[in-house]
N, C-alpha and C positions, 0 to 999 in steps of 0.2 A: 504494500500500500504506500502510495504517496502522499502523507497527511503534511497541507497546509507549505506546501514544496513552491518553488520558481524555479524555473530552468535546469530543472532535471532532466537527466539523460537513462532512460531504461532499454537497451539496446541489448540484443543477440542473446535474451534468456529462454530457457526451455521450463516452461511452468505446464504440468502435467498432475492430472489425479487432486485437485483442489476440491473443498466444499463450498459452494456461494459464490465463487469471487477467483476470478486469476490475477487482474490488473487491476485498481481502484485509483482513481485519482481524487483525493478526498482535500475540497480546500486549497486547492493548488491550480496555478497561472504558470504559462507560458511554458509546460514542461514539452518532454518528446517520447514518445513509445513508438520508439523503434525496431524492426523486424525482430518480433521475439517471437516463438510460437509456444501458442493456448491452446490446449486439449484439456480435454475429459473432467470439466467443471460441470460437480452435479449440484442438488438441490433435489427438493421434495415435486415430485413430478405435477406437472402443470402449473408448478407456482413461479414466481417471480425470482427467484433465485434460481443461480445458476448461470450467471453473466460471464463472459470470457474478459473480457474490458470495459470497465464502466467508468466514466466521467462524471462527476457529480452535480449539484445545482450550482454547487457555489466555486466551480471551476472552468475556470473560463480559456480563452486562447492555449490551447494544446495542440499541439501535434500526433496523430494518431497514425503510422507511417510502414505500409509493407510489414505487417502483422500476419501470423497463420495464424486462423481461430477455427479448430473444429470440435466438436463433441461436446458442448454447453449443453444444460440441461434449460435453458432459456433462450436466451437471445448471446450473438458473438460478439457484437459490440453496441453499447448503448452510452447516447449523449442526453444527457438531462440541461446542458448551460451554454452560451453563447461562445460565439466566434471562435469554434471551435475546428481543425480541417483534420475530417478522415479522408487519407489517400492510399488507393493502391494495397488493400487489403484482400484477401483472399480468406472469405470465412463460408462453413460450411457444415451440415451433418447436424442442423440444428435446429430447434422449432420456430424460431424467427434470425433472422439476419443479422442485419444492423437497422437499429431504434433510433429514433428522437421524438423525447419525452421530455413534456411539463411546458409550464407556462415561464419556465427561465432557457429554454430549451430556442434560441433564437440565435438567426445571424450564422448558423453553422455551413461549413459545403463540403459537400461526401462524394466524392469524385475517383471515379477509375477504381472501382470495388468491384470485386469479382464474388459472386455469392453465390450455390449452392449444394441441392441436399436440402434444401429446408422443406417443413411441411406444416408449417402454420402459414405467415404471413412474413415473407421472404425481406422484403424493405418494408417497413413501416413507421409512420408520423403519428404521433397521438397525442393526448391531452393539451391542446392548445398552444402547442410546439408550431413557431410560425414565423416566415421570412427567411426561410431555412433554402438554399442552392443545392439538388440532386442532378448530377450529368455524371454524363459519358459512363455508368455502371452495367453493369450485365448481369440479370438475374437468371440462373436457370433451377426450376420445379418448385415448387411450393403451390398450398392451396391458394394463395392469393400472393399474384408476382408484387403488388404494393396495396395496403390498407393504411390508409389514413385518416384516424378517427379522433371528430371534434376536434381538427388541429387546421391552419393553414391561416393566410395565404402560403403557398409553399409552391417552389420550381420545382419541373422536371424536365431536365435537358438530354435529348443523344443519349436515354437509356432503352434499354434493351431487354424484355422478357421474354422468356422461352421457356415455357410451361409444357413441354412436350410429352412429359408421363401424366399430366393430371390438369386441373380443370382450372388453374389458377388466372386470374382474373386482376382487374385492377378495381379496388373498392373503396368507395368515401360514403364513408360511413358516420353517424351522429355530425353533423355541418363542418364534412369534411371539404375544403375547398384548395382547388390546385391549379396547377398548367400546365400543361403538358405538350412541348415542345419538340418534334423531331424523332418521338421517340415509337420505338416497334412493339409489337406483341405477337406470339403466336404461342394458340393453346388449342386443348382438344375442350372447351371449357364452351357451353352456348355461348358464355358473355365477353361482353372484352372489358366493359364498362358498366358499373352500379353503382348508384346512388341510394342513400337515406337520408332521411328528415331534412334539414335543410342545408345539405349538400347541391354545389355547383364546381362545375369546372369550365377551364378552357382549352381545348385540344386544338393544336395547330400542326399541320405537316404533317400528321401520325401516320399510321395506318390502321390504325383505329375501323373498324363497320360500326357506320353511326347505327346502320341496321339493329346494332345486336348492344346499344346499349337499353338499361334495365331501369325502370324506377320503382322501388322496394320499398318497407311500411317506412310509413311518416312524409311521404311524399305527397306533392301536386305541384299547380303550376309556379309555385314559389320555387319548385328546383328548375332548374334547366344547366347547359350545355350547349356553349358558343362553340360551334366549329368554323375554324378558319383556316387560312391558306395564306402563303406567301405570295407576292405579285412585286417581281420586278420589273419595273422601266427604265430601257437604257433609252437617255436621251438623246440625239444625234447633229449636228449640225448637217441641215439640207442639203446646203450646198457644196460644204468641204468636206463632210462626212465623218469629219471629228466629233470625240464627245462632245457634250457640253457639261463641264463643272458648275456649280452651285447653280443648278434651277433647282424649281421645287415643284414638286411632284406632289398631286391632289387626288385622293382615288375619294370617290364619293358616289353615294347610292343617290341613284338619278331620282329616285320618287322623295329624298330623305335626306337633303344637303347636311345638315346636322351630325349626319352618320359619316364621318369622314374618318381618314387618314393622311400624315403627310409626311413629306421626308425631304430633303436636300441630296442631288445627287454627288458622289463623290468625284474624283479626279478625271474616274474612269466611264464617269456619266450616266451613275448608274444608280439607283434607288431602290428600295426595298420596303414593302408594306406590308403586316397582316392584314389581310381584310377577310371579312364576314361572311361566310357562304351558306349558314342555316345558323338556327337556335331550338334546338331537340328539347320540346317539356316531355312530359305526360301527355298533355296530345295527339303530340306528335310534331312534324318538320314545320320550321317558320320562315322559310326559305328570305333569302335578301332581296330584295328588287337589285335589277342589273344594275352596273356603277359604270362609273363612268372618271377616266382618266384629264387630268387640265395641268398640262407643265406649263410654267411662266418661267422666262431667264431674261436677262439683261441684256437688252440689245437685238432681242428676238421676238417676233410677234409668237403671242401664244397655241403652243399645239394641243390637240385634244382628240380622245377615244370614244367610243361612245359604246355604249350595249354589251358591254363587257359582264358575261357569266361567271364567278366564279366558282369551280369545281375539286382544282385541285390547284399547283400552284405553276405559276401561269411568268412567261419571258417575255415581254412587249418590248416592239422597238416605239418610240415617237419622233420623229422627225419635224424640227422644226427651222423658220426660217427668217435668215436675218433681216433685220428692221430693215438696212439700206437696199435689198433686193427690191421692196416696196419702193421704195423713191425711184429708186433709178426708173424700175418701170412708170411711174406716173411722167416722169418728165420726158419719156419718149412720148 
């Protein structure tokens, strides 16, 4: 245990055959848990004991770093406190993964984890745990590839489920609320997506079947489920066929000017927008009115798109053309 520590260094230990607890950061900032490998931490089966690495509420900025965690009789690593980074873990053979828990459980990012073997709830956010960064991880088996219950707002970027033995699902549960970014699933599971009470999410880029999401008790039209998509525009000069830097780029719902997006393109004249392509209740689909594209740049009369579907995510060129190309022609 690390009670009440700063810049400690726990590096290259074999912790093996423990009761409750491998690793505990109790009280302690800024420390490092470095590739040590955690096995075979029991506890009283289906209780909360049994952690491989726990971080405590009142431990904060740690480094959690290329750790082996298999055989917990709980979870392999759990964060209860802020600004905390799990990287590059390998945990496995366990009833839940890696945790973030409680309402001091904020500001964490759990990145490049590799998980499983598990057969509860593989990543999982819970009790009010929020503002919390999930990417680039890859979950494979568990009944549920992520649960996140009464916790969020919370990221999820460039992760990866693959639930290929069993039925595991992505679940927000008690107002659980998320985003979900880029990221995959594939299960043998009906669902890909379920909701409770007054849970919502955002799914962008997924691959996600909005078909085959679920709304479960404590639900109606108070939950829903924004799906969107990426939409680049690359700007172009008409005439010289150069980008064009700094225009700004306006995607907006033709029936719903209000409903917009916008961006500034970069060097390379190019912009990038989520925009809205359904909003899935209980219902069912609430599909967007078409939108519609308006770049304005300096020097340039304004170009524009029109009747623009969004389905999935979408490369537009806009071509537009210089102010003086106008004059010259009036004066002929």
């Amino acid at each position: 245990m690390l009670n009440e520590s700063r810049y400690a260094l726990v590096q290259g230990n074999s912790i093996t055959d423990c009761r409750r607890f491998g690793i505990v950061v109790n009280r302690g900032e800024l420390n490092r848990i470095k590739r040590n490998t955690v096995r075979g931490i029991s506890g009283k089966p289906r209780s909360t004991k049994g952690m491989g690495i726990c971080v405590d509420n009142a431990s904060n900025r740690n480094l959690v770093l290329s750790n082996h965690v298999t055989g917990c009789n709980y979870s392999g690593i759990v964060i209860y406190s802020r600004d905390n980074q799990v990287i590059d873990n390998d945990v496995g053979n366990s009833p839940d993964g890696i945790g973030l828990s409680g309402r001091h459980c904020r500001g964490n990012i759990v990145r490049d984890n590799r998980i499983t073997r598990g057969w509860w709830s593989t990543l999982y956010v819970t009790s009010t745990a929020r503002d919390n960064v999930l990417y680039n991880n890859v979950v494979h088996g568990g009944d549920g590839g992520i649960t996140t219950r009464a916790a969020g707002p919370n990221i999820w970027e460039n992760c990866h489920f693959y639930n290929h033995n069993s039925k595991g699902q992505i679940a927000l549960l008690g107002t659980g609320i998320a985003t979900f970014r880029r990221c995959t699933l594939k299960t043998n599971g009906p669902h890909h997506l379920s909701l409770e009470y007054g849970s919502h999410a955002r799914v962008i880029d997924c691959n996600f079947d909005k078909r085959r999401v679920v709304f479960g008790k404590g639900t109606g039209e108070h939950n829903f489920v924004e799906w969107l998509h990426t939409v680049a525009v690359n700007v172009v000069d008409a005439k010289s066929g150069q980008p064009v830097d700094e225009a700004v780029v306006r995607i907006e719902s033709e029936k719903d000017p209000e409903r917009h997006r916008s961006a500034n393109t970069t060097r390379r004249g190019r912009a990038e927008c989520e925009v809205l392509e359904t909003v899935i209740r209980k219902s069912g689909f609430h599909d967007a009115t078409p939108h519609q594209v308006v770049v304005t740049a300096k020097g340039f009369r304004p170009g524009k798109l029109s009747g623009i579907e969004v389905r999935r995510r979408l490369n537009l060129t806009v071509r537009i053309h210089p102010i003086a190309d106008e004059r010259t022609s009036s004066r002929r």
